[in-house]
C-alpha positions, -999 to +999 in steps of 0.1 A: +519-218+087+501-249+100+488-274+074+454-273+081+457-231+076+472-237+045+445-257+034+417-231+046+435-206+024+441-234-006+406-221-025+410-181-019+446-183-029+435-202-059+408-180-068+431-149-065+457-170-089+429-177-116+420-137-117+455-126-123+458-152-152+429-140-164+435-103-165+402-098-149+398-057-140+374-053-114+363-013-131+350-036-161+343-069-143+310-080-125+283-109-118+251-112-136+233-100-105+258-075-098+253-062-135+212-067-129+212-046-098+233-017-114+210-016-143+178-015-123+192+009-100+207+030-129+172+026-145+147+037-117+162+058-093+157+086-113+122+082-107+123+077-070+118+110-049+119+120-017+092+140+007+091+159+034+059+165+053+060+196+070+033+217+098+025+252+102+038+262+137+034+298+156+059+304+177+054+323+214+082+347+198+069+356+169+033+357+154+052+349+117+042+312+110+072+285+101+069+252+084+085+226+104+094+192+093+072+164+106+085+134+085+102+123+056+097+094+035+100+079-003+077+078-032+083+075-070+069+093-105+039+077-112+041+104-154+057+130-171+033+155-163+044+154-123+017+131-105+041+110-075+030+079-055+037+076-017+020+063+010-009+080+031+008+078+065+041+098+046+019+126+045-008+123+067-017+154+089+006+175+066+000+210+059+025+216+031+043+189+015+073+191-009+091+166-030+127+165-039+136+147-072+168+136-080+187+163-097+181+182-063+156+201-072+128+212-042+090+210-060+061+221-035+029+190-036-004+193-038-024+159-019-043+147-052-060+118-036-056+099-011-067+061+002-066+052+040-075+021+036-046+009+008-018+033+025-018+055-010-018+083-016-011+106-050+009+141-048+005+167-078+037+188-085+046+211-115+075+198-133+085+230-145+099+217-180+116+192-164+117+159-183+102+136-154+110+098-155+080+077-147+081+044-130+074+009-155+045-009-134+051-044-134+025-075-128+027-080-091+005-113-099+038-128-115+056-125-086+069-160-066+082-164-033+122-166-041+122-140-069+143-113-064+133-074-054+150-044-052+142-012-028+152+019-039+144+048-009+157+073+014+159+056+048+170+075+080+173+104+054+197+090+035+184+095-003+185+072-032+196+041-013+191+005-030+189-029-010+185-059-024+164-091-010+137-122-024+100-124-020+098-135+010+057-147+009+028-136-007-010-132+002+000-113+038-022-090+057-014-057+076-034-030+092-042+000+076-045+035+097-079+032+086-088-002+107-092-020+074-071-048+067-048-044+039-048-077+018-027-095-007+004-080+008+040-086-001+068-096+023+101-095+016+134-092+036+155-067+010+160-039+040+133-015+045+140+013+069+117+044+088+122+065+054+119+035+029+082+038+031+066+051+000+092+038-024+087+011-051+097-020-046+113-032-086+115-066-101+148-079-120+134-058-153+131-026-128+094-028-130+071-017-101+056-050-079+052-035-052+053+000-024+071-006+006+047+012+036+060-008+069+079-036+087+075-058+113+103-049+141+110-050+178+133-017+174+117+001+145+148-011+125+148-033+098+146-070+110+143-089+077+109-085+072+091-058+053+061-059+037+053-037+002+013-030-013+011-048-048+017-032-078-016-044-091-037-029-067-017+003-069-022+004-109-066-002-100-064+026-069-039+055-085-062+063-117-090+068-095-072+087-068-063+111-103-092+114-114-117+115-083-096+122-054-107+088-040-114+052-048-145+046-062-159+020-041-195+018-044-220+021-017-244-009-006-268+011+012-269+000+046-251+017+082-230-011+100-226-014+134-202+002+157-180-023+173-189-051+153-169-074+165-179-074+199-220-084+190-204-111+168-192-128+194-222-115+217-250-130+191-227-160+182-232-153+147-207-145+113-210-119+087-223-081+089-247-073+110-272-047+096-277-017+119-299+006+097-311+010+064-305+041+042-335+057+033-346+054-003-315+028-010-316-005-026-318-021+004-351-006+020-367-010-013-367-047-012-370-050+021-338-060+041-341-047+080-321-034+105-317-039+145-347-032+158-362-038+200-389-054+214-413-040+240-388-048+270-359-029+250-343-060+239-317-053+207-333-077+181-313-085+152-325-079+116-303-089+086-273-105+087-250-103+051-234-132+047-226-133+012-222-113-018-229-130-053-218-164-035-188-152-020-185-159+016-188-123+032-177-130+072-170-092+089-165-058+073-130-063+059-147-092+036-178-070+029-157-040+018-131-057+000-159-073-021-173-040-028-140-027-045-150-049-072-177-032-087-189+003-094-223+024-091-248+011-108-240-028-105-268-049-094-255-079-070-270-103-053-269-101-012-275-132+007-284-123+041-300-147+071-326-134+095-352-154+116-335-186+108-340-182+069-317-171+045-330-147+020-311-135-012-315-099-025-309-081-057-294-049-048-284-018-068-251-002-057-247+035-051-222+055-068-198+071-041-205+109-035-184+131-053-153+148-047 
């Protein structure tokens, strides 16, 4: 064997040597994170499940309907009394779903609530005097890039599968289905596959930070970089989803324009653009206008928000997301600018309409 092989092997060989003096037995030996990730895994898979989004299809042969399978993806026991968390585009456009825990067992879902514009959604099952195992939510605020995560999902199909990776970044945007922008998002590169979405996303204690809904992939594969919904706005949106069958966001009072963007950059301006008032709403009680024309048809703008209670508002995304903040029945006070002048009203939010 040449020298310089020998050498190359010096370290493995020596390694190998130390282990046999030692006695080690690899059935009782492991690293801290080996041990971590076998506790967390042991810990919280029970509570991740898997769905199956099915459609009602006829058939030219038969007039007897059949449920096809449309999807499957991931989600997790959000209590003991059967309520699971997944994410809106898992079972969008389903007409039945069903949930599969982990001893096997097939339980048909009712939709509970869902939220477009977070990727959440909330599935009702009977657990049938089964003992469930609920997820432990975390503090996704505590969460620094380099901390480990761990996945736990069914990609490609494949149930109950754990990969392992760091926070990657914080603060990161995606698109929701919806349009909206979904903000504060977590990206991290522990390996999240078609099938993975839905699933929690676990700290080192095995505590929720985070739901894995998409990646960012040339393929559709994973490439490193996946991005998960914080635990902390999942433990503000589920309750309400629960209760009301969607987030209470309240209601300002005013219709926004379609194609916003587009006038923005027409008019030269920032913020959002008032198209109408709602009749009998906050807003056309003290007196904020919408677009209106002159005698030549021109579109002449009327209000233009550009701030709620100090807070920079520059496009819809901004107004919404401030919104989220309060409920029906907070006042707050709108900035707005119109004929040169910037005018600040107090404004009464509406409650949502009810389920």
């Amino acid at each position: 064997m040449p020298a310089f092989r020998a050498l190359a092997l010096l370290p493995a060989m020596l390694f190998a040597a130390g282990v046999a003096a030692q006695g080690l037995d690899y059935r009782e030996f492991s690293t801290d994170d080996e041990a971590n990730n076998i506790e967390v895994f042991k810990r919280a898979s029970p509570s991740v499940v898997n769905i199956t989004n099915s459609r009602i299809v006829r058939s030219f042969r038969s007039l007897n309907p059949q449920a096809i399978p449309q999807g499957n993806g991931s989600g997790f026991l959000w209590s003991g009394d059967g309520h699971v968390v997944t994410n809106f585009h898992v079972i969008q456009q389903a007409d039945s779903v069903t949930v599969t825990l982990q001893d096997g067992s097939i339980h048909l879902a009712r939709i509970r609530g869902v939220d477009p514009d977070k990727d959440l959604a909330v599935l009702k099952i009977d657990p049938g005097g089964l003992e469930l195992t609920p997820v432990a939510v975390g503090d996704s605020s505590l969460l620094e890039v380099g901390r480990k995560v761990i996945a736990i999902g069914n990609p490609f199909g494949l149930d109950t599968t754990m990969t392992v990776g760091v926070v990657s970044a914080l603060g990161r945007e995606i698109d929701a289905l919806s349009g909206r922008k979904i903000r504060d998002v977590i990206q991290t590169d522990a390996a999240i596959n078609p099938g993975n979405s839905g699933g929690p996303l676990l700290n080192s204690l095995g505590e929720l930070v985070g739901v894995n809904t998409a990646i960012f992939s040339p393929s559709g594969a994973n490439s490193g970089i996946g991005f998960a919904i914080p635990a902390n706005t999942v433990r503000r949106v589920v309750p309400e989803l629960i209760e009301y069958g969607r987030v209470q966001t309240p209601f300002l009072g005013i219709m926004q324009m379609p194609q916003p963007d587009y006038y923005r950059r027409l008019w030269g301006i920032e913020g959002v653009i008032v198209l109408d008032v709602v009749e009998g709403a906050g807003p056309q009680r003290v007196g904020m206008e919408g677009l209106s024309r002159s005698r030549t048809g021109r579109l002449l703008l009327g209000d233009v928000i550009v701030a709620i209670d100090g807070a920079p508002v520059r496009n819809e995304d901004d107004l919404a997301s401030m919104l989220e903040r309060y409920r029906g029945g907070d006042t707050v006070t709108v900035t707005s600018e119109r004929d040169n002048r910037r005018i600040d009203y107090e404004i009464e939010l509406l409650a949502p309409a009810s389920r």
